[in-house]
Residue frames as a rotation matrix with the C-alpha (Angstrom) as fourth column:
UNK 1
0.447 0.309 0.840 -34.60
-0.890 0.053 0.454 -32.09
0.095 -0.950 0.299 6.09
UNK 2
0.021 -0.226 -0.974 -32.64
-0.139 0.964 -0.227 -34.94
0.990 0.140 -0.011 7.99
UNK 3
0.357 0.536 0.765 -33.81
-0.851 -0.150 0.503 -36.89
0.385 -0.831 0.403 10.46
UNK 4
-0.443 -0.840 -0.312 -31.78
-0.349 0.483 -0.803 -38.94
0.826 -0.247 -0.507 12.64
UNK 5
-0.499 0.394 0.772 -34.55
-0.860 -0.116 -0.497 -39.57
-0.106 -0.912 0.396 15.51
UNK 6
-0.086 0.607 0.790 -37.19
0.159 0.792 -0.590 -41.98
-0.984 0.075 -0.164 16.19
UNK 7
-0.806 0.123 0.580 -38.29
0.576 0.392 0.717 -43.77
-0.139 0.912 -0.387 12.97
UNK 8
-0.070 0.898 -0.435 -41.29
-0.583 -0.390 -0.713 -41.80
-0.809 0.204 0.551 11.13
UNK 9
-0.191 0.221 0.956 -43.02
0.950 0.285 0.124 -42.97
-0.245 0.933 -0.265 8.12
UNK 10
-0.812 -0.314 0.491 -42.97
0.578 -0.539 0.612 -41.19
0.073 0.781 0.620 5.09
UNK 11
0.250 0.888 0.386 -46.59
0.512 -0.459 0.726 -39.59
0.822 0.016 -0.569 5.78
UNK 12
0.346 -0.347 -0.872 -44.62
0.777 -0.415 0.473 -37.97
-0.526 -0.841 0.127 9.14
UNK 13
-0.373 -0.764 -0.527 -42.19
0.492 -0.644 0.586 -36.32
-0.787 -0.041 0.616 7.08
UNK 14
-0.580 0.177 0.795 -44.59
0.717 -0.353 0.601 -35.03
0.387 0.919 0.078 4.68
UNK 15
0.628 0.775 -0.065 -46.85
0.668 -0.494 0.557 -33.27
0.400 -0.394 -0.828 7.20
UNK 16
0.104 -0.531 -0.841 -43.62
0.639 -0.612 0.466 -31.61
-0.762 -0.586 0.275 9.00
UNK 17
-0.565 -0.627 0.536 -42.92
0.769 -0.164 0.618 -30.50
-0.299 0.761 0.575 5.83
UNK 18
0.257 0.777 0.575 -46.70
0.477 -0.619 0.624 -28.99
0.840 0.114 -0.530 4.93
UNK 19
0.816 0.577 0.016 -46.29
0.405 -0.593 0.696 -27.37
0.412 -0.562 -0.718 8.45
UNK 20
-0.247 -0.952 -0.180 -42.97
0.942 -0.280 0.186 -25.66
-0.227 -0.124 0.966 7.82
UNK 21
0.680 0.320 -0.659 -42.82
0.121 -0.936 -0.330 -21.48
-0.723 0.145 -0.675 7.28
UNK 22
0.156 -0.730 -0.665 -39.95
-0.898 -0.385 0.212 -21.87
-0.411 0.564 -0.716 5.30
UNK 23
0.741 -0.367 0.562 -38.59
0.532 0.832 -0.157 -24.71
-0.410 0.415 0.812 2.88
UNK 24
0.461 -0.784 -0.415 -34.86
-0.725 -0.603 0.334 -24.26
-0.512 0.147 -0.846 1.93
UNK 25
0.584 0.168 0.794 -33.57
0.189 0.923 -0.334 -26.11
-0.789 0.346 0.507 -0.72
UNK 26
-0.563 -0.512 -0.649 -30.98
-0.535 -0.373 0.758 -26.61
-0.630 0.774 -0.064 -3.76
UNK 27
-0.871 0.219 -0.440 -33.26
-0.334 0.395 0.856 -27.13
0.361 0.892 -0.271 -6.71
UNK 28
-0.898 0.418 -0.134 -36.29
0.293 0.345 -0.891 -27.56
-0.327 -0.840 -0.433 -4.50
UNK 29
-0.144 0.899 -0.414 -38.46
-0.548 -0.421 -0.723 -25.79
-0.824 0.122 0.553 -6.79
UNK 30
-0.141 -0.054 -0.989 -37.26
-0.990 0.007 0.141 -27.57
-0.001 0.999 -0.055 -9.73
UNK 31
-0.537 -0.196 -0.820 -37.02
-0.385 0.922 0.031 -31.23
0.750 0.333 -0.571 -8.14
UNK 32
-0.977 -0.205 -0.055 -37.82
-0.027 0.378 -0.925 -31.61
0.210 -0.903 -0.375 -5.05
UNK 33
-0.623 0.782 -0.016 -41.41
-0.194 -0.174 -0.965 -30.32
-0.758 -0.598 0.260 -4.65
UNK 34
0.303 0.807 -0.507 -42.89
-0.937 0.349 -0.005 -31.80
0.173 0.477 0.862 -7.69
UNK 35
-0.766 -0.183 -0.616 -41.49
-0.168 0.982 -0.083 -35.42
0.620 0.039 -0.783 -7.01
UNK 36
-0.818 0.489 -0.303 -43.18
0.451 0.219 -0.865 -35.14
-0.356 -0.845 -0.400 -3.45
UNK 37
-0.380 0.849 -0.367 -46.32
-0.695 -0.524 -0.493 -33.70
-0.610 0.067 0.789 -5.42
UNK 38
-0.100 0.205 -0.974 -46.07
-0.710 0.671 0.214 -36.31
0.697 0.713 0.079 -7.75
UNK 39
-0.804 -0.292 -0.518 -46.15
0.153 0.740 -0.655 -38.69
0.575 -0.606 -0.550 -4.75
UNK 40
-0.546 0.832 -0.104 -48.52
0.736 0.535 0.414 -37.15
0.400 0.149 -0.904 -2.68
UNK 41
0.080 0.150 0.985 -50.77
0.786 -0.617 0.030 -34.68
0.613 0.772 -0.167 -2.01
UNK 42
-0.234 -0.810 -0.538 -48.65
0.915 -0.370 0.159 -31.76
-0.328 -0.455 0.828 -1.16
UNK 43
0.228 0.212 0.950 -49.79
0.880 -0.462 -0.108 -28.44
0.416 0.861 -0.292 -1.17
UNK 44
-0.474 -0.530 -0.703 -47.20
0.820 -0.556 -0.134 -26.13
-0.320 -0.641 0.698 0.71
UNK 45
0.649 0.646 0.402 -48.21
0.624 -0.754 0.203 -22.68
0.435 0.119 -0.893 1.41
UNK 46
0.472 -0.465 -0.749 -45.25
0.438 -0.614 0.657 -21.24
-0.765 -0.638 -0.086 2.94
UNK 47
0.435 -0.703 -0.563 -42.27
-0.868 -0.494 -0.053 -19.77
-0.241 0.512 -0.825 1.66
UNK 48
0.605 -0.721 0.340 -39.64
0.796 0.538 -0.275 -21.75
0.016 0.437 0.899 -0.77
UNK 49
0.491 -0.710 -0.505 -35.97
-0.788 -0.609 0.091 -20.24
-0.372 0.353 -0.859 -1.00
UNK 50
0.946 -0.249 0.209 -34.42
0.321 0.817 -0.480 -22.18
-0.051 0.521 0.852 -3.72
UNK 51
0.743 -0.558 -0.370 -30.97
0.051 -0.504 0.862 -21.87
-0.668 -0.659 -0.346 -3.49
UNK 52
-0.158 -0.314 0.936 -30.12
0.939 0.245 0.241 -23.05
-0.304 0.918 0.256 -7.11
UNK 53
0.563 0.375 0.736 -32.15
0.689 -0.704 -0.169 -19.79
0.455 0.603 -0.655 -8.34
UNK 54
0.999 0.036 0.004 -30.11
0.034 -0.982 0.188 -17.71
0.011 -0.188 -0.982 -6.26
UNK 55
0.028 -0.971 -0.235 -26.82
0.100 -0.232 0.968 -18.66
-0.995 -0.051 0.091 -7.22
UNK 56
-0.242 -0.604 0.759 -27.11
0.931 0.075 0.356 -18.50
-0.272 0.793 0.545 -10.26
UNK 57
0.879 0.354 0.319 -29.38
0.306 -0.932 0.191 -15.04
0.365 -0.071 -0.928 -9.86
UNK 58
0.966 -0.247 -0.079 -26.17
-0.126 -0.714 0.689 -13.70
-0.227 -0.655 -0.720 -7.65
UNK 59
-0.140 -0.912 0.385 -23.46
-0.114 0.401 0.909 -15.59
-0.984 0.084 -0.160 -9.49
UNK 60
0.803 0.551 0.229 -24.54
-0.100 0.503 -0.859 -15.68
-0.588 0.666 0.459 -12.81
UNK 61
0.306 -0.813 -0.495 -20.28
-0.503 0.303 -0.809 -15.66
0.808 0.497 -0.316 -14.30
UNK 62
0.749 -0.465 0.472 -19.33
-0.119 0.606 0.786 -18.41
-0.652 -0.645 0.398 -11.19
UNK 63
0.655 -0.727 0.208 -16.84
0.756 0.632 -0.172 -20.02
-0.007 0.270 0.963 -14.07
UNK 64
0.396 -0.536 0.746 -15.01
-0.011 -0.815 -0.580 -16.57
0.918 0.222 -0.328 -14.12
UNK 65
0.451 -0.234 0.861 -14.49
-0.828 0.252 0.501 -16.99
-0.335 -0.939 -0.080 -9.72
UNK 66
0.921 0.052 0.386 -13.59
-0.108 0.987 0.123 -20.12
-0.375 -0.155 0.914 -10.54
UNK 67
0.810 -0.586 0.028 -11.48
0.409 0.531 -0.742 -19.99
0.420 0.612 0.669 -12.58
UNK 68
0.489 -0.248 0.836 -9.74
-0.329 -0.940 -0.086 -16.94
0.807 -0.233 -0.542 -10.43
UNK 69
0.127 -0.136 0.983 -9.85
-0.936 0.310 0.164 -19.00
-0.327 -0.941 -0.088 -6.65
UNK 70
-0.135 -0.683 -0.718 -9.46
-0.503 0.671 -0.544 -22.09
0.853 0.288 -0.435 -8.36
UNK 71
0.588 0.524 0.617 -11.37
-0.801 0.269 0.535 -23.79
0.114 -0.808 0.577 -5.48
UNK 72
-0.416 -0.848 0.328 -9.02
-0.862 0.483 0.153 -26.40
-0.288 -0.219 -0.932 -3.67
UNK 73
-0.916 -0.161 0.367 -9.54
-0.070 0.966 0.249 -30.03
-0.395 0.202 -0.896 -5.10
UNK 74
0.563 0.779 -0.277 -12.94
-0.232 -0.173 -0.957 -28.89
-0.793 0.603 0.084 -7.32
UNK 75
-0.133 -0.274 0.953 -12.70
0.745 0.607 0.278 -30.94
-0.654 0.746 0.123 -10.28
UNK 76
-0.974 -0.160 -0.163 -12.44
-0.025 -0.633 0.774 -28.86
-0.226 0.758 0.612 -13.62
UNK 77
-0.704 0.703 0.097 -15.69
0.546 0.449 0.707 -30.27
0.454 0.551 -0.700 -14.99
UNK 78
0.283 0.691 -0.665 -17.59
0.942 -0.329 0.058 -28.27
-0.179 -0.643 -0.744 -11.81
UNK 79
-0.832 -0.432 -0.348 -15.91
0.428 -0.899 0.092 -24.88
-0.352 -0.073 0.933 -13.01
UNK 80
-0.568 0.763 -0.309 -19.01
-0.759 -0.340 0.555 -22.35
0.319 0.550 0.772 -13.87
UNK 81
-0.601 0.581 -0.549 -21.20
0.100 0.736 0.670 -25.06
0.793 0.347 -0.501 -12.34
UNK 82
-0.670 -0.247 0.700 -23.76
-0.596 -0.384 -0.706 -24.12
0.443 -0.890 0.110 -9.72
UNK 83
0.075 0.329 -0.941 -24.53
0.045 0.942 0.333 -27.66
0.996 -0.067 0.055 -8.31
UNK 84
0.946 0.078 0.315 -24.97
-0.317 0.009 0.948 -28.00
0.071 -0.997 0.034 -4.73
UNK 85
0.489 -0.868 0.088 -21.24
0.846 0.497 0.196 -30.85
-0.214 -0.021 0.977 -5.00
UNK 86
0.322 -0.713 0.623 -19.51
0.652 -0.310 -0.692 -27.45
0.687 0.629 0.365 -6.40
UNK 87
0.313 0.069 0.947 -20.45
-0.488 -0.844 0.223 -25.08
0.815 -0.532 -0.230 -3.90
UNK 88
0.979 -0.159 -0.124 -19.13
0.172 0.339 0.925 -27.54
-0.105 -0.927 0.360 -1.35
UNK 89
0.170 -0.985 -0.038 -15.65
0.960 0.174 -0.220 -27.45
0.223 0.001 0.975 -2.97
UNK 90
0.010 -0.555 0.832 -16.22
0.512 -0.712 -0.480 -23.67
0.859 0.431 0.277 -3.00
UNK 91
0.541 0.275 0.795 -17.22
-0.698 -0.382 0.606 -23.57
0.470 -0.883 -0.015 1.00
UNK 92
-0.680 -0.716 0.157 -14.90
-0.522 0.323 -0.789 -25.97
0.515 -0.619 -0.594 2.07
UNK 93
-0.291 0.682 0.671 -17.69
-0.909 0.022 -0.416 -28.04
-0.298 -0.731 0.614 2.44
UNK 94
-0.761 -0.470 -0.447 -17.28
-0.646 0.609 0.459 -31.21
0.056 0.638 -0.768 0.38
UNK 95
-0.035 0.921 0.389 -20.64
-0.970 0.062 -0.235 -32.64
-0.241 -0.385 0.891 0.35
UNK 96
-0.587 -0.586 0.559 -18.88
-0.292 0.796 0.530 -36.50
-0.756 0.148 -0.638 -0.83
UNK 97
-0.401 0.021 -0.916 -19.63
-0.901 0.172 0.398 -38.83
0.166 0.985 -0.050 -3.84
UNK 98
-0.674 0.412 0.614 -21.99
-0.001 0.830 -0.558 -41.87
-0.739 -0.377 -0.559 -1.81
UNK 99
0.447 0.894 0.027 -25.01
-0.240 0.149 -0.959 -40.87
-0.862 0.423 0.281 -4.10
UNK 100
0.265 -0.022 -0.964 -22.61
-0.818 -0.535 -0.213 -41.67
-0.511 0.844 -0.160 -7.15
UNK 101
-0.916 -0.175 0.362 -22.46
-0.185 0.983 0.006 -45.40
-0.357 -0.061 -0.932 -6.64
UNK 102
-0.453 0.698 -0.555 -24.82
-0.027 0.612 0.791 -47.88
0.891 0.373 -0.258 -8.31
UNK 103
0.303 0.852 -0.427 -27.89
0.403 0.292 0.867 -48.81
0.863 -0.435 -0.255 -6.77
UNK 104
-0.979 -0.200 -0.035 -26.24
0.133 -0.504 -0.853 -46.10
0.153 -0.840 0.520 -3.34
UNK 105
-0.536 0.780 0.322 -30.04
-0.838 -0.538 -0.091 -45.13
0.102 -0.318 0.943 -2.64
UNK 106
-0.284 0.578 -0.765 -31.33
-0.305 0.702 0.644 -48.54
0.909 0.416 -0.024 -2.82
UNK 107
0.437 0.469 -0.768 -31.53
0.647 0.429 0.630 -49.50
0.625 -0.772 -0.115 0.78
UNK 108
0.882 -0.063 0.467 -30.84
-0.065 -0.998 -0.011 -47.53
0.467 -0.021 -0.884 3.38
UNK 109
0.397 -0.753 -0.525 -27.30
0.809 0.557 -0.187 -47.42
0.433 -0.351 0.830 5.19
UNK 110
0.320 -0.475 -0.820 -25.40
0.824 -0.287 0.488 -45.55
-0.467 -0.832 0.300 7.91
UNK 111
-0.544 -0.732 0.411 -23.31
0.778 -0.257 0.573 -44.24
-0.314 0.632 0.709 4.90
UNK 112
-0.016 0.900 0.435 -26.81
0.769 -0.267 0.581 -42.78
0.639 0.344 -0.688 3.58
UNK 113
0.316 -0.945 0.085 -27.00
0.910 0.276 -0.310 -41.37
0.270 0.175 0.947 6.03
UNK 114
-0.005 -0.885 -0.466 -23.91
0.800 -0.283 0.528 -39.44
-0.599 -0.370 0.710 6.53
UNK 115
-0.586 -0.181 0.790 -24.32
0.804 -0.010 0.595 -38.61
-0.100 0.984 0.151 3.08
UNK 116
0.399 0.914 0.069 -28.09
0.661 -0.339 0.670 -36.86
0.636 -0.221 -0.739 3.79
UNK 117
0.327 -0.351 -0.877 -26.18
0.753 -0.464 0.467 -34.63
-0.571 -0.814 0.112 6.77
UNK 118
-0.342 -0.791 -0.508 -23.41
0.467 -0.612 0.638 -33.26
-0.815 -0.019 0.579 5.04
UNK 119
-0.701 0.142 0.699 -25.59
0.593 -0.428 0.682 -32.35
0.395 0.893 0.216 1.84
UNK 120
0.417 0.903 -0.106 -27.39
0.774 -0.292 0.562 -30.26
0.476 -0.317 -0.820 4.20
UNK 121
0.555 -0.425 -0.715 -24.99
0.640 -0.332 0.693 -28.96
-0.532 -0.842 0.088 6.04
UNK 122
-0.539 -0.735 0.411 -23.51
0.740 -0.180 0.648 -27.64
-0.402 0.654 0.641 2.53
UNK 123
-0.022 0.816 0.578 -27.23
0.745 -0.372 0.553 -26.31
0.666 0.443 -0.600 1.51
UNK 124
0.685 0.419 -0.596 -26.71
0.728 -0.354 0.588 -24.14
0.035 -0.836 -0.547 4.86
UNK 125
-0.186 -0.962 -0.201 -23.72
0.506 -0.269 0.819 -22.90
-0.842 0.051 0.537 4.41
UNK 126
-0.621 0.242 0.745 -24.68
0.625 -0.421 0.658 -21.91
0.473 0.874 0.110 0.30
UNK 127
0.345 0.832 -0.434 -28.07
0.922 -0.214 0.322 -21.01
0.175 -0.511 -0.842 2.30
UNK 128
0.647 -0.149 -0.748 -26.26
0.485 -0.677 0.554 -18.28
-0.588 -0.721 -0.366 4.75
UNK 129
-0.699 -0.709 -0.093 -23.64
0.473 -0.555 0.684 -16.95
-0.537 0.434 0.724 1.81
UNK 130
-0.297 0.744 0.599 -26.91
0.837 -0.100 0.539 -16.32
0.461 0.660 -0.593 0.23
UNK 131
0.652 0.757 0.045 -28.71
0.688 -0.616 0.384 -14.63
0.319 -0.220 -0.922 2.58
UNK 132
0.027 -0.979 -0.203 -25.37
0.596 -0.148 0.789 -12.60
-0.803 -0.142 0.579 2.93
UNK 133
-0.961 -0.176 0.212 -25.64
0.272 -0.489 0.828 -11.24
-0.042 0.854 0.518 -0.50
UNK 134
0.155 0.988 0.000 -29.37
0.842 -0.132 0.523 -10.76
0.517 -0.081 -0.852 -0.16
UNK 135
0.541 0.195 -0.818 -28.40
0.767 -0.514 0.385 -8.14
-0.346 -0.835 -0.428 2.52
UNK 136
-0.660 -0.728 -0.184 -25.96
0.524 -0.622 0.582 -6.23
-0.538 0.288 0.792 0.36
UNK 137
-0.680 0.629 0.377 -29.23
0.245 -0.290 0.925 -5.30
0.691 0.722 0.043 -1.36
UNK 138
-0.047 0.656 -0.753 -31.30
0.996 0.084 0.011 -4.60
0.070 -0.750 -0.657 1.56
């Protein structure tokens, strides 16, 4: 979730959150929703679609694609990787490199962010190639 609207406090964006039907997420089961349990108390009843488990559930040789399409300007190191930063090179969705600066999360900034958008806008995209392959099984 990014919000770009009136300020909330962090107890806002935890309650939208409890009173979502769906949470969509890369690695959301693995990071996301225990930090914010470990923070506070969070106890989601909807659905989770974790989009980490399902690439690698639907992609489980990616470095073998990769190595095939040879994704335009995807560092080697991300071949066979199925980070959220790869799948941008492989959607033409480039999700940038702001969180890979020192102390980048320390305060907030415009840059932030940008940064917060477009790694969403990449999770949607992964999101909708998913649910794409989800239907070839249907």
């Amino acid at each position: 979730m990014v919000w770009d609207g009136p300020r909330l406090n962090l107890d806002e964006g935890i309650d939208a959150l409890r009173r979502a039907d769906v949470l969509i997420g890369h690695n959301i089961i693995g990071y996301d929703i225990p930090l914010i349990k470990e923070a506070y108390d969070f106890d989601y009843k909807g659905q989770v679609i974790d989009t980490l488990v399902l690439s690698r559930l639907f992609y489980p040789h990616i470095v073998d694609r990769d190595n095939v399409r040879r994704p335009l300007g995807m560092p080697q190191k991300l071949y066979g990787r199925h980070s959220l930063e790869a799948w941008g090179y492989r959607l033409k969705c480039f999700k940038g490199d702001f969180g890979k600066h020192e102390a980048a999360w320390d305060i907030y900034t415009p840059e932030m962010l940008d940064y917060c958008i477009q790694d969403t806008e990449v999770t949607v995209k992964l999101y909708e190639l998913m649910l794409r392959r989800m239907n070839d099984y249907a």
